[in-house]
Every structure is written in C-alpha cells, then in structure tokens.
C-alpha positions as CSV (number, residue, x, y, z in Angstrom):
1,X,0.0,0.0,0.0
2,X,1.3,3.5,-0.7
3,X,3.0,5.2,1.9
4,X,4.0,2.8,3.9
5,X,7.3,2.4,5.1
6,X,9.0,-1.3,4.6
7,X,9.7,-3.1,7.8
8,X,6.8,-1.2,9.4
9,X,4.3,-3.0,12.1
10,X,1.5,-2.1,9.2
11,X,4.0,-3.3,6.9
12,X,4.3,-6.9,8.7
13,X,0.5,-6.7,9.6
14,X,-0.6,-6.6,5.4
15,X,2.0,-9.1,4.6
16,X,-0.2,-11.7,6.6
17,X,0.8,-15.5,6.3
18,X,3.3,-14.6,3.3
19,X,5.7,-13.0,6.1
20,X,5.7,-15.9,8.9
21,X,8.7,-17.6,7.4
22,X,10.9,-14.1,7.6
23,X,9.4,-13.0,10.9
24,X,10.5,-16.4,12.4
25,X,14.1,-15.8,10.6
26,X,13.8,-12.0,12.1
27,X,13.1,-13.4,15.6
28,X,16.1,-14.5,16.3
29,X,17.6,-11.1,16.4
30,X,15.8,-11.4,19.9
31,X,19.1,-13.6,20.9
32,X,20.9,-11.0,20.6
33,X,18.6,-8.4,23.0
34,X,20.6,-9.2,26.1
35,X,24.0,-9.2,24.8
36,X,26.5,-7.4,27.0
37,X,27.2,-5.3,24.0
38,X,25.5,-1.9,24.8
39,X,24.5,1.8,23.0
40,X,23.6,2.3,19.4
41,X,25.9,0.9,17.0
42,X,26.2,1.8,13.6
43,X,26.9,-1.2,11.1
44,X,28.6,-0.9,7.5
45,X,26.1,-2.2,5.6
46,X,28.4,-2.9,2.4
47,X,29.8,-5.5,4.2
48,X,25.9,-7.4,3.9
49,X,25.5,-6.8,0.0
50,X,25.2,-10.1,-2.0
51,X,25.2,-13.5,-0.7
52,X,25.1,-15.3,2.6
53,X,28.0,-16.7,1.8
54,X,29.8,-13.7,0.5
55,X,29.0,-11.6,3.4
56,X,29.8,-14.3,5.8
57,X,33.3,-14.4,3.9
58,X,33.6,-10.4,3.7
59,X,33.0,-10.2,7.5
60,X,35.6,-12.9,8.5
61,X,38.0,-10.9,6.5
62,X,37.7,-7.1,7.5
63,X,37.6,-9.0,11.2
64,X,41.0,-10.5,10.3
65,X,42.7,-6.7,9.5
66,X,42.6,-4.0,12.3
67,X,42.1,-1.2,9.6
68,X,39.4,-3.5,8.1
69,X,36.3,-2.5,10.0
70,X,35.2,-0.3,11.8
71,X,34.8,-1.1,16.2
72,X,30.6,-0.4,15.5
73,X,30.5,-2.8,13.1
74,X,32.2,-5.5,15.2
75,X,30.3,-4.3,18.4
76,X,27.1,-4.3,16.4
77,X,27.8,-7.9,14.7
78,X,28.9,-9.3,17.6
79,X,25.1,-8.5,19.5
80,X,22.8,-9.8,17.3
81,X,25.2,-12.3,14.6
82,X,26.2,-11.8,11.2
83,X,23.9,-14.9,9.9
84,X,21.1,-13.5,12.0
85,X,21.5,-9.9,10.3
86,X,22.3,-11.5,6.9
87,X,18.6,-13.6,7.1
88,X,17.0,-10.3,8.7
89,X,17.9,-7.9,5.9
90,X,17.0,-10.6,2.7
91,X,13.6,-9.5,3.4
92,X,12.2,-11.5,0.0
93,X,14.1,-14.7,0.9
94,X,15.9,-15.2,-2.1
95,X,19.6,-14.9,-0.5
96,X,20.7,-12.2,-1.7
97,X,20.7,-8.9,0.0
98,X,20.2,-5.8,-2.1
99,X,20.7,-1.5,-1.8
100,X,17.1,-1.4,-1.4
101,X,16.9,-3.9,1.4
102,X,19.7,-2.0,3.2
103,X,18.2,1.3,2.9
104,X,15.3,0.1,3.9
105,X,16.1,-1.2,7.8
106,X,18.7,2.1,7.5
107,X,15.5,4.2,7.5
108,X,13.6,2.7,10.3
109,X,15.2,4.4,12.8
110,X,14.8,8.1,11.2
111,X,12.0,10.1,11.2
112,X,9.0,9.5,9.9
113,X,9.2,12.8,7.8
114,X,12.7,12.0,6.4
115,X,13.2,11.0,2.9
116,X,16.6,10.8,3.7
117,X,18.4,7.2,2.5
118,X,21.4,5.7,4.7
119,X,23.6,3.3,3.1
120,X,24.8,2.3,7.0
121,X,22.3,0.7,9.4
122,X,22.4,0.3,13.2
123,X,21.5,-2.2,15.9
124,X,18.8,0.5,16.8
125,X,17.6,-0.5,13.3
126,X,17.7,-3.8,14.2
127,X,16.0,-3.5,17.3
128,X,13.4,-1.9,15.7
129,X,13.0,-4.2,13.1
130,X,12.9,-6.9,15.4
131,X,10.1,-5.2,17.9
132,X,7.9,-4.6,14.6
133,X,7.9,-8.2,13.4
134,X,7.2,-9.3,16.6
135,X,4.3,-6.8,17.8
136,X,2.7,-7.2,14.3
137,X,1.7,-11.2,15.4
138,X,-1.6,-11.1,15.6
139,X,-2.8,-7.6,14.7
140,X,-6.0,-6.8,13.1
141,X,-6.3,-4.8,9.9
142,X,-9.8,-2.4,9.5
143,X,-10.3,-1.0,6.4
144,X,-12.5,1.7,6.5
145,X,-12.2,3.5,3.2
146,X,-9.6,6.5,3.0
147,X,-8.7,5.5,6.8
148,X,-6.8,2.3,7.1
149,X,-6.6,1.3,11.0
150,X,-3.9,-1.5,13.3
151,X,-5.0,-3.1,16.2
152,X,-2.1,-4.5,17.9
153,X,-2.3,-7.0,21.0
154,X,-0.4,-4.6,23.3
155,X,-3.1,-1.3,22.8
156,X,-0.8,0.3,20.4
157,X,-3.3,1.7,17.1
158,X,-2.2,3.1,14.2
159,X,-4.6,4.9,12.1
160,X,-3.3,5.8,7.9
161,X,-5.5,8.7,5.9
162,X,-5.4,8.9,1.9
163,X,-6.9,11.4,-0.5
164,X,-8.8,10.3,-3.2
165,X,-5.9,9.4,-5.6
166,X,-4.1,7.1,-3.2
167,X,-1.6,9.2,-1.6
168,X,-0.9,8.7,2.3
169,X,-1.8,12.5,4.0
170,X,-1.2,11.5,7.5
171,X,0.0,8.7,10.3
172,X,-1.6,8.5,13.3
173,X,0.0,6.3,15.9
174,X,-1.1,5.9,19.4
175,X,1.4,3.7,22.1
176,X,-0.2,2.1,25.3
177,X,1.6,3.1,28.3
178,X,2.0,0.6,31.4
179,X,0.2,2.6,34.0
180,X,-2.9,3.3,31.3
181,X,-2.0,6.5,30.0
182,X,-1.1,6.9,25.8
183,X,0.8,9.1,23.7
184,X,0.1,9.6,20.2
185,X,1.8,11.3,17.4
186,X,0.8,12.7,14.0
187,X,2.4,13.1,10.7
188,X,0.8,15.2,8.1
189,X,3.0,14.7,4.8
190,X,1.7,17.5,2.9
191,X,2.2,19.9,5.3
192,X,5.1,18.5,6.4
193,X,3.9,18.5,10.3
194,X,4.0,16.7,12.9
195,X,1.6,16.7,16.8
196,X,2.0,14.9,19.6
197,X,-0.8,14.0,22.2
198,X,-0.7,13.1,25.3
199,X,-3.7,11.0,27.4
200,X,-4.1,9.8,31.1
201,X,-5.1,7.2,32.5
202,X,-9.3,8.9,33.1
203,X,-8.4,9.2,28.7
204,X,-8.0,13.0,29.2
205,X,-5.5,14.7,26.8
206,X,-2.8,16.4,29.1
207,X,-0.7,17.7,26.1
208,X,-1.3,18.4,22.6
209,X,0.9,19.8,20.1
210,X,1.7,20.9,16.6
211,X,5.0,21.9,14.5
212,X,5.5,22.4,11.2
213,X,8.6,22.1,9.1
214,X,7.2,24.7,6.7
215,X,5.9,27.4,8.6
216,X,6.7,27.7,12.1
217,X,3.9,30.5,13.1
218,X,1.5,27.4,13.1
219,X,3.4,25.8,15.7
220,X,1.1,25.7,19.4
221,X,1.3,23.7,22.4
222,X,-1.9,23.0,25.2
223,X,-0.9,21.5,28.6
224,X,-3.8,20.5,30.8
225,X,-3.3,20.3,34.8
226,X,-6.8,18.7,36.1
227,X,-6.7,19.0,39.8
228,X,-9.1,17.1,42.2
229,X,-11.7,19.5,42.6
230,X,-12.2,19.4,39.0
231,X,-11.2,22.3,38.0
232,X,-8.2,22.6,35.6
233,X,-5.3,25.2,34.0
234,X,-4.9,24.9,30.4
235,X,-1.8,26.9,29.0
236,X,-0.9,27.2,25.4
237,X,1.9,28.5,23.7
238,X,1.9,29.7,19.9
239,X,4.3,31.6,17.9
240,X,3.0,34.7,19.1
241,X,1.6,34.8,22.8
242,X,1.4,32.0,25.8
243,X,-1.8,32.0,27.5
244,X,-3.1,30.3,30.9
245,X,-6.8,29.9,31.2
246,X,-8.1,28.4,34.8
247,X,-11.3,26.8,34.7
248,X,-13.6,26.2,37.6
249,X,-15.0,22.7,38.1
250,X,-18.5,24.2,36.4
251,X,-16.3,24.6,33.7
252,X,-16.6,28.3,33.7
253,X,-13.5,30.6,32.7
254,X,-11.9,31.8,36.1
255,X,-9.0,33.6,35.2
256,X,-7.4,34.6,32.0
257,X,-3.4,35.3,31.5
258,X,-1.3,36.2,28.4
259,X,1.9,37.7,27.5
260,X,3.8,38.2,23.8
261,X,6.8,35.4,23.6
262,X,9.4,38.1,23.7
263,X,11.4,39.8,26.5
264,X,11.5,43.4,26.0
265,X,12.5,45.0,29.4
266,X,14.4,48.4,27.9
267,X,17.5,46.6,29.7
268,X,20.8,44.6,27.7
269,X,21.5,41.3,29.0
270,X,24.0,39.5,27.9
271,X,24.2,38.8,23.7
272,X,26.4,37.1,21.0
273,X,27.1,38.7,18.1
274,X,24.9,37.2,15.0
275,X,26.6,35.1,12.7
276,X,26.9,36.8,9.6
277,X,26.1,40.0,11.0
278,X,29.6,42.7,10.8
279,X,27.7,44.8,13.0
280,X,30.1,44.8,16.1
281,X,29.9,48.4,16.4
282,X,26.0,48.2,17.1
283,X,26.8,45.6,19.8
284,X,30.1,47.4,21.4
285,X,28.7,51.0,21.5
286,X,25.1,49.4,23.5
287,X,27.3,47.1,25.6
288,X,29.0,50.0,26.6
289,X,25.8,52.1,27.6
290,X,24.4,49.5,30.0
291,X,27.8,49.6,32.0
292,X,26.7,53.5,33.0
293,X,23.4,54.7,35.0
294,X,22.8,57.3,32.4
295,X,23.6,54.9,29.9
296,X,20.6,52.5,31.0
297,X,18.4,55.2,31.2
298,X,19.0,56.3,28.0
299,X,18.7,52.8,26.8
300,X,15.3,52.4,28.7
301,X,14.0,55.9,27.2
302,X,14.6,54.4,23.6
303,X,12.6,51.3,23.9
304,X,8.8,51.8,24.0
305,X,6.5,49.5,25.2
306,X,3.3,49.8,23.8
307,X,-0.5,48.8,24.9
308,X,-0.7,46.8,21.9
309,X,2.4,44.9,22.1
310,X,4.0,46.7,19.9
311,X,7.6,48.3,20.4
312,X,8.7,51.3,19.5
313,X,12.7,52.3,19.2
314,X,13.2,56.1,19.4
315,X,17.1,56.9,18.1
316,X,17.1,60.4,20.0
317,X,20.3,61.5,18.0
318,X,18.6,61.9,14.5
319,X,15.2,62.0,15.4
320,X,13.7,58.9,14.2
321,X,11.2,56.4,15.7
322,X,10.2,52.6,14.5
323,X,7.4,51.0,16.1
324,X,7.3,47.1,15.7
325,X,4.6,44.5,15.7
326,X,5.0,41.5,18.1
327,X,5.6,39.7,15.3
328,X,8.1,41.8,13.7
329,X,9.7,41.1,17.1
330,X,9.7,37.7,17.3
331,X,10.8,37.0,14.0
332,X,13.6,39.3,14.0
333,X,14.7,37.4,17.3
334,X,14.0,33.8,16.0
335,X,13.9,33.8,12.0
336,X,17.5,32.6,10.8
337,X,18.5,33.8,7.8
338,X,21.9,33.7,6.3
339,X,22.8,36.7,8.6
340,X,21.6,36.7,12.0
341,X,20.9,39.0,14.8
342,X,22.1,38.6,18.1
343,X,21.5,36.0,20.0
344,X,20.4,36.3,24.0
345,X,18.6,39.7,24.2
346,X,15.8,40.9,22.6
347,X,15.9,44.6,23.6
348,X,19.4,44.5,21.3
349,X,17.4,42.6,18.4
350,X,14.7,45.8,18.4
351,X,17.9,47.9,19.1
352,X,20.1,46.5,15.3
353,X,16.8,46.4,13.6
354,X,15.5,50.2,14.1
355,X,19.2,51.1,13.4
356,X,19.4,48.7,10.6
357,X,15.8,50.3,8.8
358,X,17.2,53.5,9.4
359,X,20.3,53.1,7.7
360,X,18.3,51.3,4.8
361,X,16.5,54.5,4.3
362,X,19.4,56.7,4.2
363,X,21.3,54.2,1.9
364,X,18.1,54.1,-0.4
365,X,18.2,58.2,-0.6
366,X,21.7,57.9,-1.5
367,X,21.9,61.4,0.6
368,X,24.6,59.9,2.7
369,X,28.3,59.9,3.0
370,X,30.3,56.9,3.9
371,X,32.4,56.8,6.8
372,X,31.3,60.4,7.6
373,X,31.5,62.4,10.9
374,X,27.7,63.2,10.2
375,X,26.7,60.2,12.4
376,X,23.1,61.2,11.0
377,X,24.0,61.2,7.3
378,X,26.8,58.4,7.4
379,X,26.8,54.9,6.8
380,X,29.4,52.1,6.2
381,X,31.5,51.6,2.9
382,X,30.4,48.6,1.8
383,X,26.7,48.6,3.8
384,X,23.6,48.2,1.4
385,X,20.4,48.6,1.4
386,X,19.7,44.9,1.9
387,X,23.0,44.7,4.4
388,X,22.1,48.3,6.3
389,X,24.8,47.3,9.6
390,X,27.8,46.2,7.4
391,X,30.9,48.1,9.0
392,X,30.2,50.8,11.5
393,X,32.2,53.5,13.2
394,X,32.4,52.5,16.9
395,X,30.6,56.0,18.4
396,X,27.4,55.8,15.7
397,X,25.5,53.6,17.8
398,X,25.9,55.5,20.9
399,X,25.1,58.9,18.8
400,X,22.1,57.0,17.5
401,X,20.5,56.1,21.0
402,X,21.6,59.4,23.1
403,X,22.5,62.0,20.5
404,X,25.8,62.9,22.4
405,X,28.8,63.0,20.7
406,X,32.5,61.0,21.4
407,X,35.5,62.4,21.3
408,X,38.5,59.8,20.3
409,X,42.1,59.6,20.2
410,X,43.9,57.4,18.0
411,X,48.0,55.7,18.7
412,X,48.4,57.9,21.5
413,X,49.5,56.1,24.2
414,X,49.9,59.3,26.7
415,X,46.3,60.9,25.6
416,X,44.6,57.0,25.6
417,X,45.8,57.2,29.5
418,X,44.5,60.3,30.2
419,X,41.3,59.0,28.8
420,X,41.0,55.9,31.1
421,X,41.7,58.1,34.1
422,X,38.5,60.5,33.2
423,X,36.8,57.4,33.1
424,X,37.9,55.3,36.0
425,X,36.6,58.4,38.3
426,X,33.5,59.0,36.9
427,X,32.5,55.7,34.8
428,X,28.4,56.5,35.5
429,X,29.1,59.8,33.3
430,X,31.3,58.2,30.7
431,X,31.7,55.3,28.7
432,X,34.5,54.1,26.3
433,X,35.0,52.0,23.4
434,X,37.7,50.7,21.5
435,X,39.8,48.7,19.1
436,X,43.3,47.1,18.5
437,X,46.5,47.1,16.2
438,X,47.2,44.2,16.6
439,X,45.6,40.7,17.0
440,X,46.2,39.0,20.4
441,X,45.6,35.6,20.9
442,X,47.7,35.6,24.5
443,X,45.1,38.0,26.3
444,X,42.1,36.4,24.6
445,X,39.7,36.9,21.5
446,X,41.6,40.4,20.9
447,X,41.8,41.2,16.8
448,X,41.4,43.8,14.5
449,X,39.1,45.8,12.7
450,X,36.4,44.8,15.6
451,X,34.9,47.0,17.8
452,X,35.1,46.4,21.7
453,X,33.6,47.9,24.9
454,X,35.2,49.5,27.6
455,X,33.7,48.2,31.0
456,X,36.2,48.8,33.7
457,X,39.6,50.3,34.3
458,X,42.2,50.0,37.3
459,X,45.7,50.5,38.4
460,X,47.3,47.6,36.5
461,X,44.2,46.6,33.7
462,X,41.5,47.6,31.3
463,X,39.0,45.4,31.2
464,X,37.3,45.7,27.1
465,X,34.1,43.1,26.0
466,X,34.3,41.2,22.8
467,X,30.4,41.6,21.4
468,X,31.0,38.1,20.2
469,X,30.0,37.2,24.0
470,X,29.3,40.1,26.4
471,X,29.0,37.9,29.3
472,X,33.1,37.3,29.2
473,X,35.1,40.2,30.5
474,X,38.6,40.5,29.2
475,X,41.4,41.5,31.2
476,X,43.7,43.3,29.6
477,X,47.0,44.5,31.4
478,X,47.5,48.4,31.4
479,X,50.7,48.4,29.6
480,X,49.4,46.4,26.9
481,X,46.6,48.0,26.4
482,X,48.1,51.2,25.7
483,X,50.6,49.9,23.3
484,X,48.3,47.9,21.2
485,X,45.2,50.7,21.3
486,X,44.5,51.8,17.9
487,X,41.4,54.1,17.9
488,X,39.3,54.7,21.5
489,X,36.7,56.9,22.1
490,X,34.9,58.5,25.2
491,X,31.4,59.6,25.6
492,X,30.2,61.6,28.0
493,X,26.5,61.2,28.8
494,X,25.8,64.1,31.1
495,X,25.1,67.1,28.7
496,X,21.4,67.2,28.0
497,X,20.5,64.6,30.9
498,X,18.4,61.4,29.9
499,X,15.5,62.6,30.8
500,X,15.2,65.5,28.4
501,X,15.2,63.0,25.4
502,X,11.9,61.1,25.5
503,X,8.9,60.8,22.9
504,X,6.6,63.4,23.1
505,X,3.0,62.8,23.5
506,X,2.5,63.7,20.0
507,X,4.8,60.9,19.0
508,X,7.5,63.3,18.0
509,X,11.1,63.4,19.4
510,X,12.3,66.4,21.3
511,X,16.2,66.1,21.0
512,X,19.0,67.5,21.8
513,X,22.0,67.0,20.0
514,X,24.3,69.4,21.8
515,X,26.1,70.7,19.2
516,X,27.6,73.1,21.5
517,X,29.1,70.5,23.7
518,X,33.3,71.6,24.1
519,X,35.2,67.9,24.3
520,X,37.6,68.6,27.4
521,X,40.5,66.3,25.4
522,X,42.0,66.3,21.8
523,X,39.5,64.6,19.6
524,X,40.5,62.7,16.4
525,X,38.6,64.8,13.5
526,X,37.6,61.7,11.8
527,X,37.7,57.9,12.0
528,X,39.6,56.2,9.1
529,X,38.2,52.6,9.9
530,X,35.0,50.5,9.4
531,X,34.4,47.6,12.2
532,X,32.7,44.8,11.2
C-alpha cells in the first residue's frame, strides 16, 4: 500500500501469512537483546551486500585486519550475529541482499518525515526491526475506506489517511503506556507536520501539540493540569503569545493570562554577536551604555513598550522612531537567515533592527556619506540597502541612542591614559570603546578591525568586552593596552540629561543634539576605519 514504510508493524500486519517464514528468521535477532554489548551501534552495511555466503566471507575478513572494520560494526555484529543480520535484511528470501533492502532497515530508525536514504544501518535498526515483526503477530487490519486502521495486542493503534488518488496525507500512531495512559503522534505529509498528544489514564488529553517544518507561526502547544476538585489550567503557547486559562469545576473561565513570547524589558543582557552579522559596532557601543546609570536610562527611554504589544525604538540622535509588531519582534529574534541578529537579548534585536531600517533609508536616498563624521547622514562603505549594519564607526551607535557626541584619540599612548583616568573616576558619566593594532591571541579573542567595549579600568588593567560574548570580560593589562590601542573613544553622557530625550506625547522626538558641547581632550577629526 502506498506510503507505507518497509519493515513497518503495518508493513508486517498486510503481509499476513506470506511474512511468517521471515518474521520467524527476524526473531532470532531477539538472541541477541541481552548481549553485554550496549548503546547504538552503527553497522557498514556494504559489508551485507550479496550472498550469505559472500557476506559471511567479507566479515571474517575485515575481522581479520585491524584497519578493516570499523569497532561499531564488530560491536554491532557481535550483538545480534552476522547470519542472524544477513537472514533479517534478505527480506524476499531469495539470499541475496540488495541496496534497497539495506536502505530500507537504515531508514527505520529516522523520522517519519525524512526522505533521507542511509547506506549504513544500526542495531537500533535492528532493534526496531525486530520489535515490529514481533508486535505485528496477531494484529488486526480495519479498512475503512480513506482511513486504514492497526489493532495491535499490546493497545498500540495506528490509524493511515489517503486522499482520493491514493496518496498517504497523515499517520496517526497511538502507544499504550503501562500505567494506562497513551501518547500519540501525528504526521501530516503535505504539510510537512507533525503533533503529539498526550492521554491519562481517566483518557484525558494532558498535552497536545503541533510543529511544522514549513511554517513555524503554526506551531502551538496546550498542557492540561486537572486537579481534584475538578477544576483545571490549560496553558498554550503559539508563535505569538502563551496563555493560561483556569477553569472552575463548572467549567466556567476563572481567570485569564497572556503575554507576547518576547522579553522586551528596555535593559541589555548579555548577547552574542549574529553570525553573519559585521555589525560589532551596534553591539560594542550598546554594551557600553548599559555599564553606566545614564547609559541605561537612555537605553530604557529608547525602547517603547506599547499597549498593543508593539515596540517602538526612538534613536534620539537623529530624530527617528520605528514602532514594531509583536511579530516583527519575534521573527527578528528567531527567524534565521543567512545573517543573524544577536542572539540572547531581545531589547538588542529591536535595538540592530530600528538602526538597521534607518540606515536602509538613508542608503536608499543615497543622501549619505560613507564613513562620515555626520553620524546622521553616514553609513558604512560597503553597507547596502539589503546589508544596512555592514561596518560601523564605533561611536554611531551611541550617537544613534543618546544623540551625544564622542570624542576619540587614535596611537596615543599618553592621551589614551589620560582617557581611562577620566573614566575610571567618573564611569556612570562616561563610557568608552575601543579597538586594537594588533591581533592578540595571549590575552584572549583580541583582533582587529572589531569594535570592543570598555567596561572597567584599574591600576594595573582595562578590562574591554568582545560583542561576540558580552558575558566574558577581558582583562587586559595596562601596559598592553596602551601599546596595542588603535582608535578609542569616550562619551560623556551628562550634557542634556536622559531625561530630556523622550517621545513626546504627539509621537515626536524632542532632542537634543548638543552641538555646542566643548570635548575637554583632543579629539580625532575623523575615523579612518569601518568595524565589522
């Protein structure tokens, strides 16, 4: 019958009296269930190909050489026999085992879905093999139109749907526990899904769910708590939102819970840089900001919670808002394209993406300069319109989310010092960023053309964050710092306080982009490198 998989308990079950003979050559694989040979073992299946007598020879003489077999292939023989495996893959009898027959006990251990062929089988596929020859004695075959159903001694039911031409559209098998309970799964081949269901003992379903290979908005989980009183909780999780409904034991809605599947907070944990993604100046420059208290609260006043669920991102320094839909939101956190966003924190997703639209638009208007010192008109050298965040200056961020401008010294030793001293006594006003010379394998992931954040400074170290993993601080000795420093910039936060740059209630920004503001050190009048 179409659809259904060789070696299969439905397969065994339609086969009837013309499969006795193999099923008794398949049961004594069951000799081999309590070797002392343990785990799954994965057996070159070349070794099987032709004859009984041929593969019996071919296995005596790999066995023979060290370098002639693999250890899983001996392990595996050794469990359930090669004359045993030999009789259990000729499935037609005719003693000679073919490619078919040894992709076909290869695949009974993949999933249902896969259309995936393995030339190498394994004494799981055995096993399973085995436990479906032997479970399909005396089963019971209904056939009830475009529904085919198994009955199986030990509760187990599997139910096969067909359209109208013939083809197999879903699977439906249901396993009988010990203890009474079952768990059934689905598998819908058009639309290449799957669902699971869970029943107790009383035959209530406890979980239910459904994924998709194709489209995973579709994808939703129910779990069911009944408690004695008869009342129950009933949560469910979809792509969007997680709900918990409590019901009374009238059945009558008590309560009612739900929340969008993303943690916007207007705070930066700790992220990885996307792979993909050159867009370490979005992460150094935000890294940096969360190590001040003016820097998280001007972090907090650019993410927007709204009523709706939506998000909006207000990037203060050139006067911009993007407002995003839940799922914008989520699948800007968990789609995965070629280049990815960072992984660990939303508030940083919403963060690269309203910075990544906005330099789309200014790409797109071609009324930009690249690598300019107009952080509102500027945008990376080789960044498109479809690639917005390639290569960054390592201040833009920061200018983006606070409108305050850096001031940077480049290969000066003497002024880089003075710098980390302004810092180190006030590190709430300031923050820093930087990058290197020179690679530097000896202090850590230290290389060039990558931005880094500044996060602490003493005596004897500086201690800089790699956006590759902001929750691993790097410490850097003084002295080598200074000598391998190539551009670093500081930022001070307190002109125009945080406060003073929030959304309006018209929805307009009122900024301030303190043009007036005198740097108190020699700054670098522009920036020669992009960081990726």
């Amino acid at each position: 019958m179409d659809g259904i998989r060789k070696y299969s308990k439905e397969w065994f079950t339609l086969q009837g009296k013309n499969s006795e003979e193999y099923r008794n050559a398949i049961s004594n694989l069951g000799n081999g269930q309590n070797s002392s040979v343990k785990g799954n073992q994965s057996i070159k299946g070349s070794i099987f190909l032709g004859t009984k007598e041929e593969a019996l020879e071919k296995y005596k003489a790999h066995t023979a050489s060290v370098k002639g077999m693999p250890t899983s292939t001996i392990k595996g023989v050794q469990k359930f026999g090669a004359e045993n495996i030999f009789n259990a893959l000729d499935a037609d009898g005719d003693g000679v085992v073919t490619e078919q027959e040894l992709k076909a006990v290869a695949a009974l251990s993949t999933e249902e879905l896969a259309s995936k062929d393995d030339e190498n089988f394994s004494t799981t596929d055995l096993e399973i093999l085995y436990q479906n020859a032997m479970e399909s004695v005396n089963a019971s075959f209904i056939d009830k139109g475009l529904e085919k159903e198994f009955q199986y001694e030990n509760g187990d039911v599997t139910k096969l749907r067909y359209d109208v031409k013939g083809n197999m559209t879903s699977k439906y098998v249901e396993n009988a526990n010990d203890d009474g309970s079952k768990s059934g799964i689905s598998y819908y081949y058009q639309a290449k899904a799957t669902s699971t269901k869970e029943i107790d003992d009383q035959g209530r379903i406890t979980n239910l769910t459904y994924n998709s290979n194709l489209d995973k908005t579709q994808n939703r989980e129910t779990s069911t708590v009944y408690n004695d009183d008869g009342s129950r909780t009933v949560s469910t999780k979809t792509y969007l939102t997680t709900s918990t409904n409590v019901y009374g034991d009238d059945n009558k809605l008590v309560s009612h819970e739900e929340k969008y599947n993303y943690d916007i907070n207007g705070k930066i944990e700790d992220t990885k840089q996307g792979s993909g993604m050159n867009d370490c100046w979005v992460l150094a420059g935000t890294n940096s900001l969360r190590t001040s208290v003016y820097g998280q609260a001007y972090i907090d006043n650019a993410i927007q919670k709204n009523d709706d669920g939506s998000v909006t991102v207000n990037l203060i320094g050139v006067g911009k808002s993007y407002t995003y839909s839940p799922k914008e939101i989520i699948d800007n956190k968990y789609s995965t394209p070629s280049m990815k966003y960072a992984t660990g924190d939303t508030d940083m997703n919403i963060i690269e993406k309203a910075i990544g639209d906005y330099r789309s638009e200014l790409i797109a208007s071609g009324d930009y300069v690249k690598n300019g010192r107009d952080l509102s008109r500027t945008a990376g050298k080789d960044a498109t319109v479809d690639d917005p965040l390639k290569g960054g200056q390592i201040d833009e961020a920061i200018y983006y989310l606070t409108g305050q401008k850096s001031e940077f010294v480049s290969r000066n030793p003497e002024a880089i010092n003075d710098m980390l001293e302004t810092y180190g006594d006030s590190s709430n006003k300031y923050i820093m960023n930087c990058t290197f010379k020179e690679k530097d394998a000896s202090i850590g992931s230290i290389t060039t053309g990558h931005a880094y954040s500044i996060v602490g400074v003493d005596e004897d170290n500086v201690y800089v964050v790699n956006p590759w993993d902001s929750s691993n601080t790097i410490t850097y000795p003084k002295d080598k710092f200074l000598e391998n420093s190539n551009q670093v910039s500081i930022t001070d936060l307190t002109p125009g306080k945080p406060e003073s740059h929030i959304t309006s209630s018209s929805g307009n920004m009122i900024t301030e982009n303190n043009d007036g503001y005198q740097p108190k050190t020699k700054v670098g009048k522009f920036i020669k490198n992009l960081f990726s």
